[in-house]
N, C-alpha and C positions, 0 to 999 in steps of 0.2 A: 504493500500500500504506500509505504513512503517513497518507494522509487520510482512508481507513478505519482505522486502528488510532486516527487521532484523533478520529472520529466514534464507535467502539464500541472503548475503551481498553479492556476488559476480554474481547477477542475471544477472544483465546487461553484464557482460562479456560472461559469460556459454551461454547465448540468442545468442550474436554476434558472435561468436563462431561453436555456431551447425549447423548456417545458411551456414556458410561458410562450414564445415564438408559434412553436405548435399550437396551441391554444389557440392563438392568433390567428395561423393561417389556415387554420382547418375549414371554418365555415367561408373565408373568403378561396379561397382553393375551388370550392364545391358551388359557390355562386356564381363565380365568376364563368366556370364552365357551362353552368348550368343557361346562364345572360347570353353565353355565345353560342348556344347552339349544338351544345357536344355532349357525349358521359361527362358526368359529374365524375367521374374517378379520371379523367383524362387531367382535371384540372389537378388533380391528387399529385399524376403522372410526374405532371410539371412543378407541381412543388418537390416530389421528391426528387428530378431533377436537378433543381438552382441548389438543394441541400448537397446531394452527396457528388454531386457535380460540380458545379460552378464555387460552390464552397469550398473545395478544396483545393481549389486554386487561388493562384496569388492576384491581388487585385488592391478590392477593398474588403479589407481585414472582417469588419461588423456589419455591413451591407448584407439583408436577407434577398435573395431571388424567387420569384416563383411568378405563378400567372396575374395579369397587373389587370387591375379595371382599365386604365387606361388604354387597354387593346381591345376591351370586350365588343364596341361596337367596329373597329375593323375584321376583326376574328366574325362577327357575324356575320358580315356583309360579304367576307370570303367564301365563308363555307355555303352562304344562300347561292354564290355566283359563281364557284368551281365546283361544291360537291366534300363534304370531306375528305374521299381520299386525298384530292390534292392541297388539305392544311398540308398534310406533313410535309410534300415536297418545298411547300412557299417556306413553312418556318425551315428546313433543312437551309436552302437557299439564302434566306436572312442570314441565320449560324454562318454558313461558310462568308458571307459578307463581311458579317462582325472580324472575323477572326483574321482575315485579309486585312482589311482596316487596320485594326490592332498589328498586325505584324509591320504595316507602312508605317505606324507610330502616325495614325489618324486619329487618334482618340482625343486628344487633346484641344482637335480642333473643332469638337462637339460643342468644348465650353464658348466658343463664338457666336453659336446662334444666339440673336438676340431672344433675351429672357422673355419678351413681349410676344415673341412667336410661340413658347414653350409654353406660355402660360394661356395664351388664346386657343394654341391647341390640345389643354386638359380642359378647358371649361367649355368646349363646344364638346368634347365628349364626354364631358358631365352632364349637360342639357341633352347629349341624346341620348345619354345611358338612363339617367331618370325620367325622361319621358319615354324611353323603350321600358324600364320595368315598373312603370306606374300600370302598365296592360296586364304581367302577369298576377300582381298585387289585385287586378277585378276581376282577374280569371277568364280573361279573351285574348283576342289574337293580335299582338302588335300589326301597325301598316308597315310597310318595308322601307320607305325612303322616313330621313330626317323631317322634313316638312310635314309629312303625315301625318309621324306618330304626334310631332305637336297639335297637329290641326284636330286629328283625332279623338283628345283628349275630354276635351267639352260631352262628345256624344255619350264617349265610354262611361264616364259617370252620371251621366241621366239614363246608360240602361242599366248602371248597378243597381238604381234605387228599388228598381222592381224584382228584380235578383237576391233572392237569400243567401244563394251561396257566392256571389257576389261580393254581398254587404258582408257577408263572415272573412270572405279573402281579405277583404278589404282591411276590415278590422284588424287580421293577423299583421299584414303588412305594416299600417300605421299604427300597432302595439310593438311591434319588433323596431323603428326608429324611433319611438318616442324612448325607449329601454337604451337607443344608445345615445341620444342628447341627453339624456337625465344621469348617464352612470356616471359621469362626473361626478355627479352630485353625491354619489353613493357614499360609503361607508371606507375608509381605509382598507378594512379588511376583508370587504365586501367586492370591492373592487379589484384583489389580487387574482381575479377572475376576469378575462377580459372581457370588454362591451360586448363584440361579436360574438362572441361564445353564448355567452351571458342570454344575449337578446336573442339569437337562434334557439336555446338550449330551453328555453322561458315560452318563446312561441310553439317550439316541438309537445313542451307537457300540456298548455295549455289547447291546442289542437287534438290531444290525447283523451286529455278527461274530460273536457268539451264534446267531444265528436264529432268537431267541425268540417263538414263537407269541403275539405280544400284538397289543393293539387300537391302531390309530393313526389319526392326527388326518385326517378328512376334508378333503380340498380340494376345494372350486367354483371358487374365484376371486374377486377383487374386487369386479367387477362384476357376478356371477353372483351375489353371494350378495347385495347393496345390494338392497334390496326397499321402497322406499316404499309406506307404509301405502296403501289406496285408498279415496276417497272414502266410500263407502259403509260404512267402519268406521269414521269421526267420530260416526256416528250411534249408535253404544254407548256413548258417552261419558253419555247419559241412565240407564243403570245402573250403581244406585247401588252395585254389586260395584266396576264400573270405577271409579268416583269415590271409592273407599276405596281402593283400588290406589293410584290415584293420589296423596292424600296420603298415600298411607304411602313412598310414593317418594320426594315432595317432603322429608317430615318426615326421613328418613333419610340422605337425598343430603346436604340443606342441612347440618342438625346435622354429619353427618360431615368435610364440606369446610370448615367454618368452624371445628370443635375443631381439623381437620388446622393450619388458618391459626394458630390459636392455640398448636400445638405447633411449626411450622416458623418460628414469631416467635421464640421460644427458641432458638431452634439457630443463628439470626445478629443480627447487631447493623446490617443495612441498614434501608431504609424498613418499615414496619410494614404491617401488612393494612387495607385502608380496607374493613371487613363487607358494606357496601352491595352495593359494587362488585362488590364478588366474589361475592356470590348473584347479580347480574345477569350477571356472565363463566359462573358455572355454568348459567346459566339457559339465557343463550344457547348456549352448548355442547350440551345435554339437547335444547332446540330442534331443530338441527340435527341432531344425531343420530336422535330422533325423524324427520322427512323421509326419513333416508337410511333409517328401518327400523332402529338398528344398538341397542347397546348404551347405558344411561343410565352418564353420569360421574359421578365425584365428585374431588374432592380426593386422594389417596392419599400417607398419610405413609410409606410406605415409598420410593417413588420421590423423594418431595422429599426425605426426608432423605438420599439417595445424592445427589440434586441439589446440596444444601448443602455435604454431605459432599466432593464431588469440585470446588469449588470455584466453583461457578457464582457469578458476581456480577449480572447482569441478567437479564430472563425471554428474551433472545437462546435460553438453553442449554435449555429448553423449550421454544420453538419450534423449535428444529433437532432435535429430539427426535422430534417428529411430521415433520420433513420423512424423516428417516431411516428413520422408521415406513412414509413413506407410499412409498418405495422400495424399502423390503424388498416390502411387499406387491404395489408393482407389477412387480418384475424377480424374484424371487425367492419366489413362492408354493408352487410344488413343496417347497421346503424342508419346509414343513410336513408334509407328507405323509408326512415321515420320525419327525415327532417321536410317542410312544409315550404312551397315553393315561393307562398306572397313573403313567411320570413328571410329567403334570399332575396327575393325582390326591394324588401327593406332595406336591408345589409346595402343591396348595391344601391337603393338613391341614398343612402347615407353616405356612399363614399365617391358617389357622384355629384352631391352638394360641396362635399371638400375640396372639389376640382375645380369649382369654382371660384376665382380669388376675389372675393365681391371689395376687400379692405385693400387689396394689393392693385384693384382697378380706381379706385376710389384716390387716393394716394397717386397714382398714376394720371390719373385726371390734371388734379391740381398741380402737379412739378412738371408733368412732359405728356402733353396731350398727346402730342406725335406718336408716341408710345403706347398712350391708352384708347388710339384709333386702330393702330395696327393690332392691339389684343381684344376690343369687339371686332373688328371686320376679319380675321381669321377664324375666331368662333362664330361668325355668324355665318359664315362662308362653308365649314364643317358641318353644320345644320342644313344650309340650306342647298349644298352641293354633295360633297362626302369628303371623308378624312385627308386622301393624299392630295385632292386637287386646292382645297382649303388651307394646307400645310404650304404648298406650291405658290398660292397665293398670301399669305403673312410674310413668306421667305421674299418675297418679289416687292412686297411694299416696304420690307426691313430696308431692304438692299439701296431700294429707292430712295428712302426715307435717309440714310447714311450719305447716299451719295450727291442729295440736293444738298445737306448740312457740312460736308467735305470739301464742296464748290462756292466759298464764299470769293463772292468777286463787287472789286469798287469798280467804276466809271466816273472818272472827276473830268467836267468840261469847261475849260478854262478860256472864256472870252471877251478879251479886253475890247472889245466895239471895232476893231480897226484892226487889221493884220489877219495873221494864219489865226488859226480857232485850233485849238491842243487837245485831244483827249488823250488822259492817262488810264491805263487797265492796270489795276495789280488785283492778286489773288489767284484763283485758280477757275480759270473760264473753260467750261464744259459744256456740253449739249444741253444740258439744262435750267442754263444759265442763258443760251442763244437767244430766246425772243427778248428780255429784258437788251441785250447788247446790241441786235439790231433797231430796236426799237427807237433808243439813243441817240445810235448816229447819222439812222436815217432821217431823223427829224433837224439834223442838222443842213445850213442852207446850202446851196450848190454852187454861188457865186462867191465862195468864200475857199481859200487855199485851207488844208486842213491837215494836221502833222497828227498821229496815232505814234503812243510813246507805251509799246509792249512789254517794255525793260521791269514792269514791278511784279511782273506774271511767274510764279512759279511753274503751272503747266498750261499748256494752249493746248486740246486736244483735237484730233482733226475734222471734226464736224466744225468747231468754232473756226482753224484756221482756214476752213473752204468758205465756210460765208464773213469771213475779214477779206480773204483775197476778192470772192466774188462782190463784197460790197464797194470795195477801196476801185475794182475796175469800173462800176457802174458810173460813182461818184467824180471819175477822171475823167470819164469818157461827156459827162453832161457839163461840169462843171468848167472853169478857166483852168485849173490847175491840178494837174495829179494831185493825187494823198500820197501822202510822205508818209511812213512808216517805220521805227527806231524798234529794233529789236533787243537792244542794250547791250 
């Protein structure tokens, strides 16, 4: 005993730790699959994956991995539009992307995405992930596009009213998130039980000795539901549907597991995140999971910060994590069959509400509008388009938004009544900057000789420098006197 407590001195923690992490992940594991469309043990799959996988690799030390809400509504929109067998090839595909990246030492350059993209694109798939399980919560059938499920919503609840076993889902649903807004509130020792647990584990008995007419969670079995992809669906991977999936997988796994690493650096003061590594530990994870058919990972700051929080000191307390994982699933599968669908419904607009950063838009407002336009118009663009095209768009108004703030440019026009008329440019004149620059000099007169002094210009780029040429020819040509031009 002492040779191991001297070879892993921080046992006892890592042990207390993973028990609580399991706790954690178990009912999100099983929701989240369940939101997407697939066995609920596939979500299992992928937790015990990010444990005995992706944990045991070098990365970030305290960071838990398994299936993220944050993917729930593109994982459905896949499987509605390829079919399950070809999840496993898409997540395979992502994995091998991850782990490329990681080996070019791209990971690092995740941390560039503006934060204002990352965060508009968790809150549009917070609004469609709790307006997609607000349906199963009344016990009918989501609409398929974003637009829908919200337009939808008004009717769905005027046919619950008439509905018993409706109003009972209902009820389950909205007792199972009132259970985790209020466990704050709870008791010290009450609360060494986590919310999720907690609020599933509270809706299961009461569904029990109620006899409420609701929906509950399918069982296969482990092995029954483990479906590797088959040969013959690698070969989709040449459409170019599939190959947008895919990076928008990739783009959204990585981003999300690497801000996760960035926020779970904060939360302790041990070894730091080495970026690389940890796209290639995601990657490999995504890899494997893809094989098995099961769910794509990501990072997930909720389970790490209960990680941190319950004391964990080495990745020991995530990998025992998945081994616990991978126990329950094999000795205890029946379990699920009890648990009640509106309560993951709950679970996920609970953790679809936290996706939305209402204080971090707010805040954003008031210091940098620029900012808190590009974080509604890419969640609103996720909503009312889909995931990767809406990510394509915040990435294209960042870019834009950088590059008009990049191009600051003077025009000072300097005219003494009598002689040449001077204008000076300094800054950096870009295509973006072109109509303000024509605008200027065009409005200057044509009988007047006119000197343009380029000397305070760090870059001219060559849209600007074709209409300076083509303007300077117009104004020579109508004018008495060419335009002089100094380029310093």
């Amino acid at each position: 005993m002492s040779a191991a407590m001297s070879k892993f001195p921080y046992i006892r923690q890592d042990f207390a730790a993973s028990l609580v992490v399991f706790l954690v992940a178990l009912p999100l594991c099983v929701g989240v699959a369940v939101a997407s469309g697939v066995p609920a043990e596939l979500g299992l799959v992928t937790g015990i994956v990010g444990g005995l996988v992706t944990g045991l690799m070098r990365g970030s030390s305290l960071q838990v991995s398994g299936p993220a809400a944050g993917l729930t509504v593109l994982v459905f929109e896949a499987v509605r539009e390829f079919g399950l067998p070809l999840l496993g090839v898409i997540v395979l595909a992502t994995g091998v992307l991850q782990i490329t990246m990681g080996v070019l030492r791209l990971g690092r350059y995740f941390r560039a995405i503006s934060i204002s993209v990352v965060e508009g694109m968790l809150a549009g798939i917070g609004l469609v992930l709790i307006a997609g399980q607000l349906y199963p919560a009344l016990a009918t059938k989501a609409p398929d596009s974003g637009p829908g499920k919200i337009a939808g919503l008004p009717g769905a609840f005027l046919d619950a009213l008439g509905d018993g076993e409706a109003l009972a889902s209902l009820a389950l649903g909205a007792g199972t998130v009132a259970v985790l807004v209020l466990w704050k509130h709870a008791p010290a020792k009450v609360r060494t039980v986590p919310g999720p647990l907690a609020a599933v584990g509270l809706a299961t008995l009461a569904a029990f000795l109620l006899s409420l007419p609701v929906a509950t969670v399918e069982v296969r079995g482990l092995l029954g539901s483990v479906q590797p992809p088959p040969l013959s669906a690698f070969g989709e991977l040449a459409s170019v549907g599939l190959i947008g999936t895919v990076v928008a997988f990739t783009l959204i796994a990585s981003a999300e597991s690497l801000f996760s690493a960035a926020a779970v650096d904060r939360l302790h003061d041990g070894p730091r995140t080495e970026y690389d590594r940890e796209l290639v530990a995601q990657g490999a994870g995504n890899a494997l999971c893809g094989v098995l058919g099961a769910l794509p990972m990501t990072a997930v700051i909720v389970r790490s910060a209960a990680n941190v929080q319950a004391g964990a000191r080495t990745k020991a307390s995530r990998v025992l994590h998945g081994v616990w994982l991978l126990l329950f699933a094999a000795l205890l599968p029946g379990v699920l069959g009890w648990i009640p669908i509106p309560a993951l419904a709950g679970v996920l607009v609970h953790s679809g509400a936290k996706l939305i950063p209402v204080r971090a838009l707010a805040v954003l407002w008031r210091e940098h509008r620029g900012e808190a336009l590009i974080l509604v118009v890419t969640a609103v663009s996720i909503v009312a388009v889909s995931m990767f095209e809406g990510v394509l768009i915040g990435l294209a108004l960042s870019i834009v938004k950088t590059a008009w703030e990049a191009s600051h440019l003077k025009l000072e026009i300097v005219d003494k009544g009598s002689g040449p008329i001077d204008a000076h440019l300094s800054g950096n004149a870009t295509f973006l900057r072109l109509p303000k620059i024509l605008d200027s000099l065009e409005a200057l007169p044509q009988d007047r000789p006119i000197r343009v002094d380029l000397s305070g210009l760090h870059h001219l780029d060559h849209a600007c420098r074709t209409a300076l040429e083509s303007w300077a020819q117009r104004h020579s040509d109508a004018g008495t006197e060419p335009v002089r031009v100094t380029a310093g």
